[in-house]
N, C-alpha and C positions, 0 to 999 in steps of 0.2 A: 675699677681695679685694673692695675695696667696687665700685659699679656703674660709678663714674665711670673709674676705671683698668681697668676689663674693658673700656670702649669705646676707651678710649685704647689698650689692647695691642691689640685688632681693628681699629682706624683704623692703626696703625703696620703691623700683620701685611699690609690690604689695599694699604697703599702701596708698603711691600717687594714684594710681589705684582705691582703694576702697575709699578713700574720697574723689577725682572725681563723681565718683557711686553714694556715698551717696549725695554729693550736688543737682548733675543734676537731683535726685529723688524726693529729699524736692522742689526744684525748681516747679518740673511738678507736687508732690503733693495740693503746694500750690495754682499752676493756676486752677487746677479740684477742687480744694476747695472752691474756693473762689466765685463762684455763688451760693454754697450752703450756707456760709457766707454772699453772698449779702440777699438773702431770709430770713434767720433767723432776721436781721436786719431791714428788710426792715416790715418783718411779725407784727412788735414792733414800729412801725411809724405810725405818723400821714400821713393821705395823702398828704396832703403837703408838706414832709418831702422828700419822696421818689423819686420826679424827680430835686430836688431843686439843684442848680448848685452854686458854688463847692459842691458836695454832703456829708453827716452827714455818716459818718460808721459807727460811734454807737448813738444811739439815746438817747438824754440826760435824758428824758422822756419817761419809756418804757410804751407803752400804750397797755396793755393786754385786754381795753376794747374790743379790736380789736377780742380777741378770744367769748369773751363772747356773741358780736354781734354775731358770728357764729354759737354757741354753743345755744343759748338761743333763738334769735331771725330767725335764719335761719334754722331752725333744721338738725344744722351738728351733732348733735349726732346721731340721727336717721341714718341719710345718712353713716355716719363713720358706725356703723355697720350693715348697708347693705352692704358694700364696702367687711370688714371683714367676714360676714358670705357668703354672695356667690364667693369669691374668697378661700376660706376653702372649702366651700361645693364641688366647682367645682374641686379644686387640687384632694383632699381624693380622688373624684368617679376616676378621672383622670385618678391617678396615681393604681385604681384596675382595670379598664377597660383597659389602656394601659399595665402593667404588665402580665393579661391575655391574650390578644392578643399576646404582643411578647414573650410568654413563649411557648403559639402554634404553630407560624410560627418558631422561634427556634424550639422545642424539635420533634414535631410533623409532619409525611407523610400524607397527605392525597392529590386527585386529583386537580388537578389547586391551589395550592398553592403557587406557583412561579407566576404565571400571578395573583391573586388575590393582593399579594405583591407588583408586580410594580406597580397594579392600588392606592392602597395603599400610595406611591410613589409620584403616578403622580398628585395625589389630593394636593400635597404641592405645586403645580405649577398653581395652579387655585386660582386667587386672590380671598379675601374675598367679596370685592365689587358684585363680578360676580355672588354671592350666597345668597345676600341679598334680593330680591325680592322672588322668590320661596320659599326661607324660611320664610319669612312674611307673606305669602298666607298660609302657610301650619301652624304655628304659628298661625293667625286670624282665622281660623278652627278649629283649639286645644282652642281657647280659651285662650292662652297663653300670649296675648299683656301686659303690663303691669306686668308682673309674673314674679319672681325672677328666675324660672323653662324657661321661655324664652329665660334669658340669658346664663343658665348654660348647657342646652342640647346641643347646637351645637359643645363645646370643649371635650365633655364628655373621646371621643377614637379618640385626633385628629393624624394625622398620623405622625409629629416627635414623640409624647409617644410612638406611639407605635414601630416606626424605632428605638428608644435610648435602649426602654425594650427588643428589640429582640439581639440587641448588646452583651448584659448584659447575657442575658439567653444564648445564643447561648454559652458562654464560661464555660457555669457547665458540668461538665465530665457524660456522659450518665450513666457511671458506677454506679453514686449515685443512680439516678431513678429507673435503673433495680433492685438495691439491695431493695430499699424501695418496688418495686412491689413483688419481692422476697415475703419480710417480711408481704406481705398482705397489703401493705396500701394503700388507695384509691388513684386516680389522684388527688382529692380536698385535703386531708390531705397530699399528696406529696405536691403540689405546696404549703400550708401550712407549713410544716413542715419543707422541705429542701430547696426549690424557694426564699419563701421569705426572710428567714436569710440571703443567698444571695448576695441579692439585697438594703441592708442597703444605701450605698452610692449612688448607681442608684437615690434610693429612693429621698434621701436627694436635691441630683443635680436636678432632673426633677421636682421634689415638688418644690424649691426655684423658677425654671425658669416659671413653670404654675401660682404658683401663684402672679409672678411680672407682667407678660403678664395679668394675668382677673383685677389684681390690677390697670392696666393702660388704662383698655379696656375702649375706648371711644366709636367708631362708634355703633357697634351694641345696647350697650345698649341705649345709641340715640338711637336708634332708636325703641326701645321694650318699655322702661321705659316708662311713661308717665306722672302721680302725681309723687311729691315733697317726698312723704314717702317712694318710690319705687326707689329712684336717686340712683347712685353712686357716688363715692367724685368727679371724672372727669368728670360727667354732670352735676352734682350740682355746679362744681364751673365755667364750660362754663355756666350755667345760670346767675353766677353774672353778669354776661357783661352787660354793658346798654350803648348804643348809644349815651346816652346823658352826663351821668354821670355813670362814671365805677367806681365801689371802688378797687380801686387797693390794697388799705390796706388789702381788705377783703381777696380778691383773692390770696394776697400775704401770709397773716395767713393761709388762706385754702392750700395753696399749700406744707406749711410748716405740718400741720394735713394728708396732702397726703404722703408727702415724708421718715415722719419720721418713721411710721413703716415698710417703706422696710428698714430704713439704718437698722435700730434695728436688724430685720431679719438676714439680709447680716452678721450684725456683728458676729452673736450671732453662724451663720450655715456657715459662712465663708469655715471652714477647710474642712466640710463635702460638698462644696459645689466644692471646690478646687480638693478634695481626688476623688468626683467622676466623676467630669468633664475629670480626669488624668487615673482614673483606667479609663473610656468609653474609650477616644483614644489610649488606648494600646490596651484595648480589643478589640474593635474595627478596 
């Protein structure tokens, strides 16, 4: 076979190849799609509509009343930004409490710092359940129950931030930091100045991952939250439930007001999300 049709059957073998690729992608894209497409659909239904057999895909009738019952009548706005500001609040302190920390065990000698680390560690191993009682007792003492500050203390330095920022720190060359102590600059304006330019990507990946975790966090604040003006969108919308009569419409619109600004997120922090997940496991 002369050279020219060797290339031509290996040009055709890797296009075959990648229009395979590409099919069995859209394939699997469209199956992971398609409950977020039942939801947005379902969000715009009458309750009727929603379990009806053959079932309606798109609804002929979009009924938006559905959001305004939420909006108006359930106080989902309130609730939407409580959701927003204590999952902001919580990432920010997060992601400066875990960057300090693993900038010290990175950069830093001092005694039992190797045993303080694995207990550090070993606290990812101890289910969340097992630390809810003690910290409700200790919480009803602070005066905390109910308090947006109830729910956002206990994630403040938990221990992946701070295993992910030691990763991250541990790969800045000491050279940098000596020269800045050289030049006179404090440890606080070090870790200012040269730590956290950094740490951009770090940043980006553990912020996306903190704040879809408080975004989702159901059990505890069940359990902290207690008035309607204090919920999050995931206790607020297990409140809809009713035993007798459940609005699935509602639940289904609230679920779509839950979902959408993490897609938003994802979309928008994708690369930065991607870029640091990639630089952690090399550095790492």
């Amino acid at each position: 076979m002369k050279p020219t049709a060797k290339r031509a059957s290996r040009s055709g073998e890797k296009s075959l190849t990648s229009g395979a690729a590409f099919l069995l992608m859209a394939v699997v894209s469209l199956v992971t799609l398609f409950p977020l497409f039942w939801l947005f659909s379902s969000s715009l239904k009458d309750i009727s509509e929603i379990f009806i057999n053959p079932p309606i895909w798109i609804p002929t009738t979009l009924h938006w009343e559905n959001f305004t019952e939420l909006f108006v009548n359930r106080k989902f706005g309130i609730i939407t930004w409580n959701s927003l500001l204590l999952s902001t609040t919580m990432t920010v302190t997060a992601l400066l409490f875990c960057s300090l920390a693993g900038f010290a065990f990175a950069k830093y000698k001092f005694r039992g710092k190797d045993l303080l680390f694995i207990f550090v560690l070993a606290s990812l191993m101890i289910p969340h359940e097992a630390t809810m009682v003690p910290l409700f007792v200790i919480y009803k003492n602070l005066h905390l129950i109910d308090n947006i500050w109830g729910v956002i203390l206990p994630d403040l330095a938990n221990a992946f931030g701070i295993f992910f920022m030691r990763q991250y720190c541990s790969t800045i060359p000491d050279e940098m930091m000596e020269a800045a102590r050289i030049d006179g600059c404090s440890e606080i304006s070090m870790f200012r100045k040269i730590i956290l330019p950094n740490l951009k990507s770090a940043f980006a990946a553990l912020g996306i991952i903190l704040f879809v975790k408080q975004w989702n966090n159901f059990l505890w604040p069940s359990v902290i939250l207690r008035s309607q003006e204090h919920m999050t969108l995931s206790v607020a919308l297990k409140a809809l439930e009713d035993s007798n009569n459940t609005p699935y419409h509602l639940i289904m619109a609230g679920s779509v007001v839950s979902v959408l600004p993490l897609l938003i997120i994802v979309l928008i922090f994708q690369r930065q999300l991607i870029s640091g997940m990639i630089d952690g496991a090399v550095k790492g």
